[in-house]
C-alpha positions in Angstrom: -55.0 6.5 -30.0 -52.7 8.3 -27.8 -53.1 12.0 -26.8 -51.1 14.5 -28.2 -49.1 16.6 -25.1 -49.2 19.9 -26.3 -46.1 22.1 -25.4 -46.6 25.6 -25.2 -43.0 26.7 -24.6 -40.9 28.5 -21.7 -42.4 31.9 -22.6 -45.7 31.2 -21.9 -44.7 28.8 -19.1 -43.2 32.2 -17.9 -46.1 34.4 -18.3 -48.6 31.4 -16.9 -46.6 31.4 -13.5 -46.5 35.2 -13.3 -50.4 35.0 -14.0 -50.9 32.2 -11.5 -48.8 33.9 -8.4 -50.2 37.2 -9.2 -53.8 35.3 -8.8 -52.6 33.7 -5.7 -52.0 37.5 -4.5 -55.5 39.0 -5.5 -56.9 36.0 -3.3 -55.0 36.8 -0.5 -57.0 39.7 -0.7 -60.4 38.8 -1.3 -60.1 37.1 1.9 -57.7 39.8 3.9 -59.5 42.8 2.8 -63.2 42.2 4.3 -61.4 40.7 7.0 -59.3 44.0 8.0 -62.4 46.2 7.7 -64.9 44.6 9.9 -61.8 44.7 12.3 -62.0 48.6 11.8 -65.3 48.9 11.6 -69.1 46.9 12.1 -70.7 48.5 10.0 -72.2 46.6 7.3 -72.1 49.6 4.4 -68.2 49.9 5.5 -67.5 46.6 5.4 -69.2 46.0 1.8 -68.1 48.7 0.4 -64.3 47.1 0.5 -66.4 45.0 -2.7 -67.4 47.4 -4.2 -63.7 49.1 -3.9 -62.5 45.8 -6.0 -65.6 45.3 -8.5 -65.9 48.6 -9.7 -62.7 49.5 -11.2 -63.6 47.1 -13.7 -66.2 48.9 -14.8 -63.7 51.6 -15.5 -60.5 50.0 -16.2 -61.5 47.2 -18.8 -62.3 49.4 -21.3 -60.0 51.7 -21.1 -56.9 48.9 -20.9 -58.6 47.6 -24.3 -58.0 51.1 -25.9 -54.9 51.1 -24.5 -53.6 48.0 -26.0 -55.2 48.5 -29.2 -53.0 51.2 -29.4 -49.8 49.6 -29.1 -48.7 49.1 -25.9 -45.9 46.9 -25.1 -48.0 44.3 -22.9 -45.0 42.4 -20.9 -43.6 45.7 -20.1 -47.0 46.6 -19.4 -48.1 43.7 -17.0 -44.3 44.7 -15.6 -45.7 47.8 -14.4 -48.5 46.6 -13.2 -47.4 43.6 -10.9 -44.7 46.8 -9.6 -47.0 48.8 -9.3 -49.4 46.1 -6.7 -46.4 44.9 -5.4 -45.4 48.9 -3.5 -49.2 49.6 -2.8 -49.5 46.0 -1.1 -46.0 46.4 0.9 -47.3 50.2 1.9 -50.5 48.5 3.7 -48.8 45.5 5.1 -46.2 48.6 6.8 -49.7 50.5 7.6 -51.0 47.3 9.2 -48.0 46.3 10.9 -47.4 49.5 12.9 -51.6 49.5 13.5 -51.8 52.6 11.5 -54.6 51.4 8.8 -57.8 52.8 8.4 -60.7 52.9 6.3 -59.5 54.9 3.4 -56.5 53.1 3.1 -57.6 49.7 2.5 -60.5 51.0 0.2 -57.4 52.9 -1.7 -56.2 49.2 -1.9 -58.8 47.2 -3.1 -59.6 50.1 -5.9 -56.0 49.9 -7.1 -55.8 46.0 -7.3 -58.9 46.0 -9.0 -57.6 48.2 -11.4 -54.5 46.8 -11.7 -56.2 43.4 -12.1 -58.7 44.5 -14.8 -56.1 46.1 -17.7 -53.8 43.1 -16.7 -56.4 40.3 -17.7 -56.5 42.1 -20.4 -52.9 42.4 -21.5 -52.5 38.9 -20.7 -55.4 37.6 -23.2 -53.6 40.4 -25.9 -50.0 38.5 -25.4 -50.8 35.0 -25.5 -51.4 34.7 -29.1 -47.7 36.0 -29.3 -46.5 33.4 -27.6 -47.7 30.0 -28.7 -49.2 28.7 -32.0 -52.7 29.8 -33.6 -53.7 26.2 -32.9 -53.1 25.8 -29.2 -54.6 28.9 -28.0 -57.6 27.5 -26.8 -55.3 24.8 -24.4 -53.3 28.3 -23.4 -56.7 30.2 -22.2 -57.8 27.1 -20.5 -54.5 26.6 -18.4 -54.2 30.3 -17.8 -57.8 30.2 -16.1 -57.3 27.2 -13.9 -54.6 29.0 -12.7 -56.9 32.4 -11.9 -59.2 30.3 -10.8 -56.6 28.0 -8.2 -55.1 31.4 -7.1 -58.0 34.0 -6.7 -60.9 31.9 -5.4 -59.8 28.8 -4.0 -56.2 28.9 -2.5 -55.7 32.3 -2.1 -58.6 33.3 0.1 -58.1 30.6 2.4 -54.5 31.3 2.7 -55.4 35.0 2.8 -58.1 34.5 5.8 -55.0 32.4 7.9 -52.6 34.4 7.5 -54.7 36.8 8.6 -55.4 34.9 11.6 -51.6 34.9 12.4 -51.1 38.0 11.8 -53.0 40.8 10.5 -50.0 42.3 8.3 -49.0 39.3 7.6 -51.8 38.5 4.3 -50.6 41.6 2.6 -46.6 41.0 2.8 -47.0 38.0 1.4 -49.1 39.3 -1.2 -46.4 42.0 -1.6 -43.9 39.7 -2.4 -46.1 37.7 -4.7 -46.4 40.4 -6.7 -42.5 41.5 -7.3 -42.5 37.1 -8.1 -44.6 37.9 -10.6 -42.8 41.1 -12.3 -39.8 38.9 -12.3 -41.4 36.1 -14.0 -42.3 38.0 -16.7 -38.3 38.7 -17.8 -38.1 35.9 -19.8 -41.0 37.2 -22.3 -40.8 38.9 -24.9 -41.4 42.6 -25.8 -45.1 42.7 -27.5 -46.8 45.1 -29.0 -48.4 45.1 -32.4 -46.4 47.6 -35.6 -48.0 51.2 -35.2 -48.5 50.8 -38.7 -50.8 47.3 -38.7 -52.6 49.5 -35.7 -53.5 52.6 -37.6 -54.2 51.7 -41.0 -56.3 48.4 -40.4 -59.8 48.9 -39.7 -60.8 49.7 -35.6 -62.1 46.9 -33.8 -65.5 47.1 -33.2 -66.6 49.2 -29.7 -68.2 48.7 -26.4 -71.2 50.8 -27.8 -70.9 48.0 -31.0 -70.9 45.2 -28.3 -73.9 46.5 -26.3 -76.2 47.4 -29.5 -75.8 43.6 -30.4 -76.4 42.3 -27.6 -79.2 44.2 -26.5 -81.1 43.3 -29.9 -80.5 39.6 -29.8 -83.2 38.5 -27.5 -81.1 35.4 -25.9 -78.1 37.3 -25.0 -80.0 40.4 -23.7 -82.3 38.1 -21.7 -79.2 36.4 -20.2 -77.1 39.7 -19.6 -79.8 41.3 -17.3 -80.1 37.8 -15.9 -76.2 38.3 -14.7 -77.2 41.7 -13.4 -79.5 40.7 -11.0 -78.1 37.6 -10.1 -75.1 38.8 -9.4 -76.6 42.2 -7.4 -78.3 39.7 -5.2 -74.9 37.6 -5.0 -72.7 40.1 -4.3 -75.0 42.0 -1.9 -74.5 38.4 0.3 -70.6 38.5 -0.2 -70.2 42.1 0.8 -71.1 41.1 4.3 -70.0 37.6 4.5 -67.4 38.4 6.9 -70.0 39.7 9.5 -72.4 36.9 8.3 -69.5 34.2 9.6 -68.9 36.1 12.7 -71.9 36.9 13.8 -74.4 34.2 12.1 -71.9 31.0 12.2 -69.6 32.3 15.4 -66.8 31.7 13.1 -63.0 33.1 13.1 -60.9 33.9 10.6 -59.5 31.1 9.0 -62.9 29.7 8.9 -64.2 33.0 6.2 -61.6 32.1 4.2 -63.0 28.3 3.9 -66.3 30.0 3.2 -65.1 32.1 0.4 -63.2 28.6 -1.4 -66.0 27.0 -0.9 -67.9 28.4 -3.8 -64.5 27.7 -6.4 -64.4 24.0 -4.6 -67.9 23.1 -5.9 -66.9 25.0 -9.6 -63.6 22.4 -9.3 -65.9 19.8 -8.7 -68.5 20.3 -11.2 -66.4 21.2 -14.1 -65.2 17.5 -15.6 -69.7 17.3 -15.7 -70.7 19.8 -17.4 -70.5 18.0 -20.9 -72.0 15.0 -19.9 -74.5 16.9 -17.7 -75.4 19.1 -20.9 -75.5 16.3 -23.1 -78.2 14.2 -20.6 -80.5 17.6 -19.8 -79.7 19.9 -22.5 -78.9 23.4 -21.3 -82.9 24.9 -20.5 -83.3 22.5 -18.0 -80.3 23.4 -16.6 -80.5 26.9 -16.6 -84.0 26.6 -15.0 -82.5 24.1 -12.4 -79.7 26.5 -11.6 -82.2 29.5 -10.7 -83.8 27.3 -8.4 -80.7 25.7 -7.0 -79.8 29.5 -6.7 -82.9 30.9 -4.5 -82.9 28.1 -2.5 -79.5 28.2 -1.8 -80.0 31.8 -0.8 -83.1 31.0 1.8 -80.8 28.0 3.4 -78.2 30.4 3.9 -80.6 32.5 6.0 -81.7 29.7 7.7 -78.5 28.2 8.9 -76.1 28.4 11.9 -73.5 25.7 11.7 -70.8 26.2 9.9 -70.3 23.0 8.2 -73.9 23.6 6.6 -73.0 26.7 5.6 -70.2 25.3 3.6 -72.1 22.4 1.7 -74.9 25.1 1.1 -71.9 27.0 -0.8 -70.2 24.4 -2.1 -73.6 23.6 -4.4 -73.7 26.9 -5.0 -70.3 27.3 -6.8 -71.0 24.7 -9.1 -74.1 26.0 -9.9 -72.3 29.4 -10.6 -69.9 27.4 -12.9 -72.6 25.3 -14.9 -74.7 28.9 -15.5 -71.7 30.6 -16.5 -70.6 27.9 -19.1 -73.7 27.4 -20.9 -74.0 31.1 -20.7 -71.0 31.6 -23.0 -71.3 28.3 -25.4 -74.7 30.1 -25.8 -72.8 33.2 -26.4 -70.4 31.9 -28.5 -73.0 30.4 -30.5 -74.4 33.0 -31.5 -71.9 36.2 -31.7 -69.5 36.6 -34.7 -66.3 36.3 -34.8 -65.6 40.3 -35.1 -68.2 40.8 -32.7 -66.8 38.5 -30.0 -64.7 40.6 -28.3 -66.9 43.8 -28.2 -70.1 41.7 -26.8 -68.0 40.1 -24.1 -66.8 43.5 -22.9 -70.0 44.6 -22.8 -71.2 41.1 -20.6 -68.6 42.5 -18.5 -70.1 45.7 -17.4 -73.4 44.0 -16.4 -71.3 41.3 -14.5 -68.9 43.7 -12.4 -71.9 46.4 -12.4 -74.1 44.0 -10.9 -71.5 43.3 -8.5 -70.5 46.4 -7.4 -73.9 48.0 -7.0 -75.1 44.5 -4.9 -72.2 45.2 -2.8 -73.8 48.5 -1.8 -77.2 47.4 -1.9 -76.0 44.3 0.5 -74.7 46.6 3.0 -77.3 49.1 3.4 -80.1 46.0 3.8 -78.1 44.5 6.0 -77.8 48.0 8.1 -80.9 48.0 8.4 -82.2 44.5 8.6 -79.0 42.5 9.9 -76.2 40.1 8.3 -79.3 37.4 6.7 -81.2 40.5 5.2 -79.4 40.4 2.0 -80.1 37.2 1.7 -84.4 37.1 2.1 -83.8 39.9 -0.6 -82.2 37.6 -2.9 -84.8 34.9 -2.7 -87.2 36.9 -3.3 -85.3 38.8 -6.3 -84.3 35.6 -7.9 -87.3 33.6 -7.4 -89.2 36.1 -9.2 -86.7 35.9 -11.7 -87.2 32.3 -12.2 -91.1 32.7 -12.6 -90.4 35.3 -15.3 -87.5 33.7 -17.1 -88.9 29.7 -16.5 -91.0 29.9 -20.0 -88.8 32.8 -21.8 -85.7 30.5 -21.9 -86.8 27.4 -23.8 -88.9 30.2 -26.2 -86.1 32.8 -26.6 -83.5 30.2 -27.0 -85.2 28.1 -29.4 -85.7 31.5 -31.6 -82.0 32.3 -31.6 -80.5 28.8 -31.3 
């Protein structure tokens, strides 16, 4: 029987290009903004704490862009503002840049307000959608709207990002400028949103963030996986903070060669992702999970070991589909298991240990690296996650099997 081609409409074809070129521009400076600090500076904190500038506004921002839009807000005039708002800040650092007048504070003041930016805009995007195409193709909507973040933040932008850089060092962030005054005009064509005051005030609230955490910290599965993603990702992000001194000092590398480092990761999540049901169905997801966390320490202990690039990047490129198998079992697992009312609440708070594990690793990274060079963020996540596996190896099959 022939498929079906679902048609989602000009509107949302609209706001999925605004998404996807304003993705493209946030990768342009995951790749440009380590890259312009370790040209300011060598030191390892300094440099990592340019993550930390673009993890932990979504600590902040998320849940206050929820209350925002349960309250009514107009979200294409919204995500309007927004893109504007990225676009000037971006143009002000590529000027900064271009006339060798950045420093330190300035691209930190960046990344903070991109990150920002970025966390009440995925937000206003996931609140439009169902505005804009039918109740029955949402699911097909989400999924094209995150192969385009993922195409435009983690694989094609920072590559981009790095060679641009490479060419010129202002050159990453006028691009980016422009991307983002693409993507305020993109959104013309959509229409005005925001639910009636009247639906807003008299309908029962939404459950909360504190709502979300209580659940989740008394199911035993979802807690056991959320402080899981804490660690994992302090240990993670501790690596990434310094990768740009790691490929210039550890691989001899320029560059254009970070930025191939950095899509490494979403090349082996592309990869993976057409497996993961079949690879589910043949090992069921324990095994899996218990696979992953030793994929992940070794991963971490080749790293250290290596000096050629190429290995570097196939070390990476197993790791990013690792990263992308965890993460969807993770949330079938979660939406297993989570009501419906519940959904939203719990995944807000699986946020916070995500982007709070990143931010703090960030810091962590750069202070072990200080003191112990670029690889010393990466002996402490071995060790970090390869205790986790020995505590986690027996908990997962008994933990899910109770809440399964």
């Amino acid at each position: 029987m022939a498929k079906t081609k679902i048609r989602l409409g000009s509107e949302f074809t609209g706001l999925w290009l605004s998404n996807a070129v304003a993705n493209l521009g946030d990768g342009l400076s995951v790749a440009a903004g380590p890259l312009l600090l370790a040209s300011l500076t060598s030191d390892p904190l300094l440099v990592a704490a340019s993550l930390f500038a673009q993890q932990a506004p979504w600590l902040l921002f998320s849940p206050l862009g929820a209350a925002l839009l349960d309250r009514g807000l107009d979200r294409r005039l919204l995500l309007v503002a927004l893109n504007t708002t990225r676009c000037v800040v971006v143009a002000a650092l590529a000027g900064l840049v271009w006339l060798d007048l950045a420093t330190i504070p300035a691209v930190y003041a960046l990344l903070f307000t991109l990150g920002a930016a970025g966390a009440v805009a995925d937000g206003a995007i996931t609140a439009l959608v169902p505005s804009l195409v039918p109740a029955a193709d949402l699911e097909a909507a989400s999924s094209r709207l995150s192969a385009g973040t993922l195409a435009g933040s983690t694989l094609l932008g920072p590559a981009l990002g790095a060679w641009l850089f490479a060419v010129a060092a202002s050159a990453p962030f006028g691009v980016e400028a422009l991307g983002f005054a693409v993507a305020a005009l993109l959104l013309r064509g959509t229409r005005r949103s925001a639910p009636p005051i009247e639906v807003v005030t008299r309908a029962a609230a939404p459950p909360g963030l504190a709502e979300g955490l209580r659940w989740l910290w008394h199911n035993r599965l979802l807690r056991l996986l959320a402080l899981a993603l804490l660690l994992m990702n302090m240990t993670l992000y501790g690596f990434l903070g310094v990768l740009v001194l790691y490929a210039r000092e550890r691989l001899d590398a320029g560059p254009a060669a970070f930025g191939l480092l950095l899509a490494a990761t979403a090349a082996g999540g592309v990869l993976v992702v057409p497996l993961v049901p079949r690879l589910v169905d043949r090992f069921g997801p324990v095994p899996l999970l218990r696979a992953g966390l030793v994929v992940e320490t070794v991963a971490h202990v080749a790293l250290a070991l290596v000096r050629a690039f190429p290995a570097a990047i196939a070390v990476l490129v197993a790791f990013g589909a690792h990263s992308v198998l965890w993460g969807t079992i993770t949330r079938t697992a979660r939406r297993r298991v989570v009501p419906d009312r519940l959904r939203r609440s719990v995944n807000g708070a699986f946020l916070l240990f995500s982007s709070g594990g990143a931010a703090l690793g960030a810091i962590q990274g750069g202070l072990v690296a200080r003191a112990f060079g670029v690889t010393g963020p990466l002996w402490v996540a071995a060790g970090v996650v390869g205790l986790l596996s020995a505590l986690m190896w027996q908990l997962l099959a008994v933990v899910g099997g109770e809440d399964g």
